[in-house]
C-alpha positions as CSV (number, residue, x, y, z in Angstrom):
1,X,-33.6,81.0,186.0
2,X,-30.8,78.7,186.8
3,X,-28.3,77.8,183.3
4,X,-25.0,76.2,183.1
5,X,-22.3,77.8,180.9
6,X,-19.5,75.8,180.0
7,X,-16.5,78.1,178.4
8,X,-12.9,77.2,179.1
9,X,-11.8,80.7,178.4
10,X,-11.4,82.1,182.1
11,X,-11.8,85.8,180.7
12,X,-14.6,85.5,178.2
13,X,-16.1,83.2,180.5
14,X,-15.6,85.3,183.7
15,X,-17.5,88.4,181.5
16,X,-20.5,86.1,180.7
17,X,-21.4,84.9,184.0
18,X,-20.9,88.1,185.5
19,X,-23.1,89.8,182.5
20,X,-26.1,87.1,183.1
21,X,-26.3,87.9,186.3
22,X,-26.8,91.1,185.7
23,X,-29.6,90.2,183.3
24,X,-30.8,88.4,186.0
25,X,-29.6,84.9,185.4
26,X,-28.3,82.6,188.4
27,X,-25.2,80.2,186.3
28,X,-23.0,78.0,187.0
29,X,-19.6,77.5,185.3
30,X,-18.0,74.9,184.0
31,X,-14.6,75.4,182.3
32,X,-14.4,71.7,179.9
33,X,-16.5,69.2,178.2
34,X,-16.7,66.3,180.5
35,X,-17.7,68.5,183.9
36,X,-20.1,69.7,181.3
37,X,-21.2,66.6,180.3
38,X,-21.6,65.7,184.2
39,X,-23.6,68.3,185.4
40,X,-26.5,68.0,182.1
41,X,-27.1,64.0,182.5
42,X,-27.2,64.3,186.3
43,X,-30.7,63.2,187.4
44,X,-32.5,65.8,188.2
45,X,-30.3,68.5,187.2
46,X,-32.0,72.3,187.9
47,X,-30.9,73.6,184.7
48,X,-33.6,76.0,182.5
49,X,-30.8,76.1,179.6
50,X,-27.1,75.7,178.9
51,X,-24.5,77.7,177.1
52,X,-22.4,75.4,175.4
53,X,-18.9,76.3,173.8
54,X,-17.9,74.0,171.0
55,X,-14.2,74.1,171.6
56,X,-14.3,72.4,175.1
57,X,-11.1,70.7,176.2
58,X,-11.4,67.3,177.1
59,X,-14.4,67.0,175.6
60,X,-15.8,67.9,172.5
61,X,-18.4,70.3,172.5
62,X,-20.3,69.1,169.9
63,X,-19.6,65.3,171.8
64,X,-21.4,66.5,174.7
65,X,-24.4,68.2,172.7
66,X,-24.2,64.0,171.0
67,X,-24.5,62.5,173.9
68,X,-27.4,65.3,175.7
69,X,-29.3,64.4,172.6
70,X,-29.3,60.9,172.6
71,X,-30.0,60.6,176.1
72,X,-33.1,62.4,175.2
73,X,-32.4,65.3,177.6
74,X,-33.9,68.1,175.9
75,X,-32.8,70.8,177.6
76,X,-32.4,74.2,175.3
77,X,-28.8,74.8,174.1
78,X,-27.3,77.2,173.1
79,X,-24.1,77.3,171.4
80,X,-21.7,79.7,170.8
81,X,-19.3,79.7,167.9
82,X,-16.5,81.7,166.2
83,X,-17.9,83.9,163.2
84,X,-15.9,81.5,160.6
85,X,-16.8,78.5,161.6
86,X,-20.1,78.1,159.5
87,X,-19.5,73.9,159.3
88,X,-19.4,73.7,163.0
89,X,-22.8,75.6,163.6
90,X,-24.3,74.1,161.0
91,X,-23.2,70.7,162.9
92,X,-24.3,72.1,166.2
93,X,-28.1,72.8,165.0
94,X,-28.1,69.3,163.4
95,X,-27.0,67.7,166.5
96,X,-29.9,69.1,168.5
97,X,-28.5,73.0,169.4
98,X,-31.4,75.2,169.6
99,X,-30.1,78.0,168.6
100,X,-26.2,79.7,168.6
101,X,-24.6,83.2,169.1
102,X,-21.6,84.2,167.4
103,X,-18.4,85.4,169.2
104,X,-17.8,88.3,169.8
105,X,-20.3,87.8,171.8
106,X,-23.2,90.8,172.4
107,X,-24.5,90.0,176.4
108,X,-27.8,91.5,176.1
109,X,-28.3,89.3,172.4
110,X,-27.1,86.5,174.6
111,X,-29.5,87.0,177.4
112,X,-32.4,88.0,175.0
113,X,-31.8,84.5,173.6
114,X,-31.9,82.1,176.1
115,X,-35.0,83.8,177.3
116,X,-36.5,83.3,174.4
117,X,-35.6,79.1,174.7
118,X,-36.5,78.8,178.0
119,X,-40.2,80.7,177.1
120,X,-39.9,78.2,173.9
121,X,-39.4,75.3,176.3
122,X,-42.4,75.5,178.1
123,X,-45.1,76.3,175.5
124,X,-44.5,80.4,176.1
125,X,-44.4,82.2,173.2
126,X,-44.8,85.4,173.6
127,X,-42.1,87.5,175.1
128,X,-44.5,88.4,178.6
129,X,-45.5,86.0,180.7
130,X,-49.4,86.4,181.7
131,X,-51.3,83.8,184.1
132,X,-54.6,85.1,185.2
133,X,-54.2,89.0,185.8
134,X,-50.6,88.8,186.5
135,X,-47.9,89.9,183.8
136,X,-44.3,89.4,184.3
137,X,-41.9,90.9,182.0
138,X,-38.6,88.7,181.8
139,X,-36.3,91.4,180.1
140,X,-37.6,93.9,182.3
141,X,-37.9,92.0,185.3
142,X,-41.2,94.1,186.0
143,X,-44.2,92.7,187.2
144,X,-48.0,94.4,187.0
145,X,-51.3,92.9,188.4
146,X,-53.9,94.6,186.7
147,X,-52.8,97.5,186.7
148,X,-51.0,97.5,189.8
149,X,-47.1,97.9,189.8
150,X,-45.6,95.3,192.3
151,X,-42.2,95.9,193.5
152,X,-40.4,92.6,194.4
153,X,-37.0,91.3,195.2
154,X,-34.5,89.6,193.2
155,X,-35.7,86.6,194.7
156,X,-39.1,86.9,195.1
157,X,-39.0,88.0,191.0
158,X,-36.9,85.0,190.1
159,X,-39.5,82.2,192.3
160,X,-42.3,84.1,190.2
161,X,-40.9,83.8,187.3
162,X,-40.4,79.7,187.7
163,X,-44.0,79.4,188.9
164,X,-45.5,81.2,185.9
165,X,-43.7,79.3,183.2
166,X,-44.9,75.9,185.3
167,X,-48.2,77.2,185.9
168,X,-50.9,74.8,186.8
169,X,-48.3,72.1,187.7
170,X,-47.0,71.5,191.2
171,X,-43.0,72.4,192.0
172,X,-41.7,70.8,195.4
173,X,-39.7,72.8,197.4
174,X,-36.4,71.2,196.4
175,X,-37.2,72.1,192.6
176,X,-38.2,75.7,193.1
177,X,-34.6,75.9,195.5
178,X,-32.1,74.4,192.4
179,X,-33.8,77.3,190.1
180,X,-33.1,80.2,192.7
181,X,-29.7,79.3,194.0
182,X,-26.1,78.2,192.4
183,X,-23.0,76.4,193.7
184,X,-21.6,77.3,197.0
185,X,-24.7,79.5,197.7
186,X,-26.2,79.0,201.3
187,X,-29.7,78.0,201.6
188,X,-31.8,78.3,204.9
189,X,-34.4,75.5,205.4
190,X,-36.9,77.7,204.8
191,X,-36.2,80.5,202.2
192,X,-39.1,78.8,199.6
193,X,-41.8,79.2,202.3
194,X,-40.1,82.9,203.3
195,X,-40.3,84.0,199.8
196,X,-44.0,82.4,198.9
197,X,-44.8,84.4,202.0
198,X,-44.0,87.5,200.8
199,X,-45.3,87.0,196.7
200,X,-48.7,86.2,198.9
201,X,-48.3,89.6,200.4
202,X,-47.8,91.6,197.5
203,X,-50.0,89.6,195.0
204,X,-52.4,88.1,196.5
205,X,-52.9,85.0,199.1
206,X,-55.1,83.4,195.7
207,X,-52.7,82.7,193.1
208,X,-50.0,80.5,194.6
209,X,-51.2,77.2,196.3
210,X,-49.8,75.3,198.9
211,X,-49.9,71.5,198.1
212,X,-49.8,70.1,201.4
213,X,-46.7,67.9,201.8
214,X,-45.6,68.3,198.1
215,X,-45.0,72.0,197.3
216,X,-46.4,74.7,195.8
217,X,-48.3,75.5,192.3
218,X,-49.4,79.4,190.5
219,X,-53.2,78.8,189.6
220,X,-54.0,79.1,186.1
221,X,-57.4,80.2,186.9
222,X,-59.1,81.9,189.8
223,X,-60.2,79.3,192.2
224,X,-64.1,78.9,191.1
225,X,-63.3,79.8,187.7
């Protein structure tokens, strides 16, 4: 899943994108409050979450998390703070934050958390995702039908992953692309179909449907259920 972390401290935030995408993550970085701002009330931006440091220069943090809000852009944030600044977090949460991790800041709590939003943010609330006979394990990045084991890619996992937490709703091409790929990263024409290909291989030709000149959608039910 695609976030946007917005950190002006070039080492801290330099650890943190490379330690969510280890985790799995695919982030962008922003390094002050106004690019910030930009990129989360941009029509149709791609993000799943943001990471949102309070102590942005040139905007305010807590301004930006103002204005998200009352746009109505309801994107999960998440905020990070220092551990004596109990005012500010308190702020942050009242202001619309979802939820906040204290610095110094543990990467697997981190990551652990902004599953847990993004699960939040679309009705999930248990920690594996199940559609059908499929299970996908985010933390794990595992994935069983039935009982079967199926190996995937890094991109195959990450396309599954945004069609089970949309399941039963139909994501265009374009939309399923801005969740698998960040700035400056290359996209062939066709990856989307390249990947569906291959998920239809390993899982199954009966779960993902093709929606003829709109996209693609994960059934929620077996077709003639």
């Amino acid at each position: 899943m695609r976030i946007l972390l917005a950190e002006d401290d070039v080492l801290l935030g330099d650890g943190l994108r490379a330690g969510l995408r280890q985790q799995g993550f695919v982030v962008d970085w922003v390094r002050d409050g106004l690019a910030a701002e930009r990129e989360l009330c941009a029509p149709g931006q791609p993000y799943a979450a943001a990471v949102l440091d309070l102590g942005l220069p040139l905007k305010d943090g807590l301004d930006v998390l103002a204005r998200l809000r009352h746009e109505q852009i309801t994107l999960p944030v998440l905020v990070l703070t220092a551990r004596d600044a109990v005012p500010e977090r308190i702020r942050g949460l009242d202001l619309g934050a979802d939820d906040y991790v204290v610095k110094p800041i543990d990467l697997q709590e981190l990551g652990a958390r902004l599953r847990a939003l993004v699960r939040r943010a679309h009705g999930q609330t248990q920690e594996l995702l199940r559609v059908q006979d499929l299970v996908l394990d985010p933390a794990a990045r595992t994935v069983q039908r039935g009982a079967r084991p199926v190996p995937l890619s890094t991109r195959e996992f990450d396309l599954l992953q945004v069609l089970m937490l949309a399941a039963g709703r139909v994501l265009s091409r374009e939309q399923l692309a801005q969740q698998l790929y960040s700035w400056g990263q290359e996209v062939e024409s066709n990856a989307i179909e390249v990947h569906v290909h291959h998920l239809r291989r390993k899982l199954g030709s009966d779960l993902i449907q093709t929606v003829r000149g709109v996209g693609y959608v994960l059934m929620r039910e077996a077709s003639g259920a």
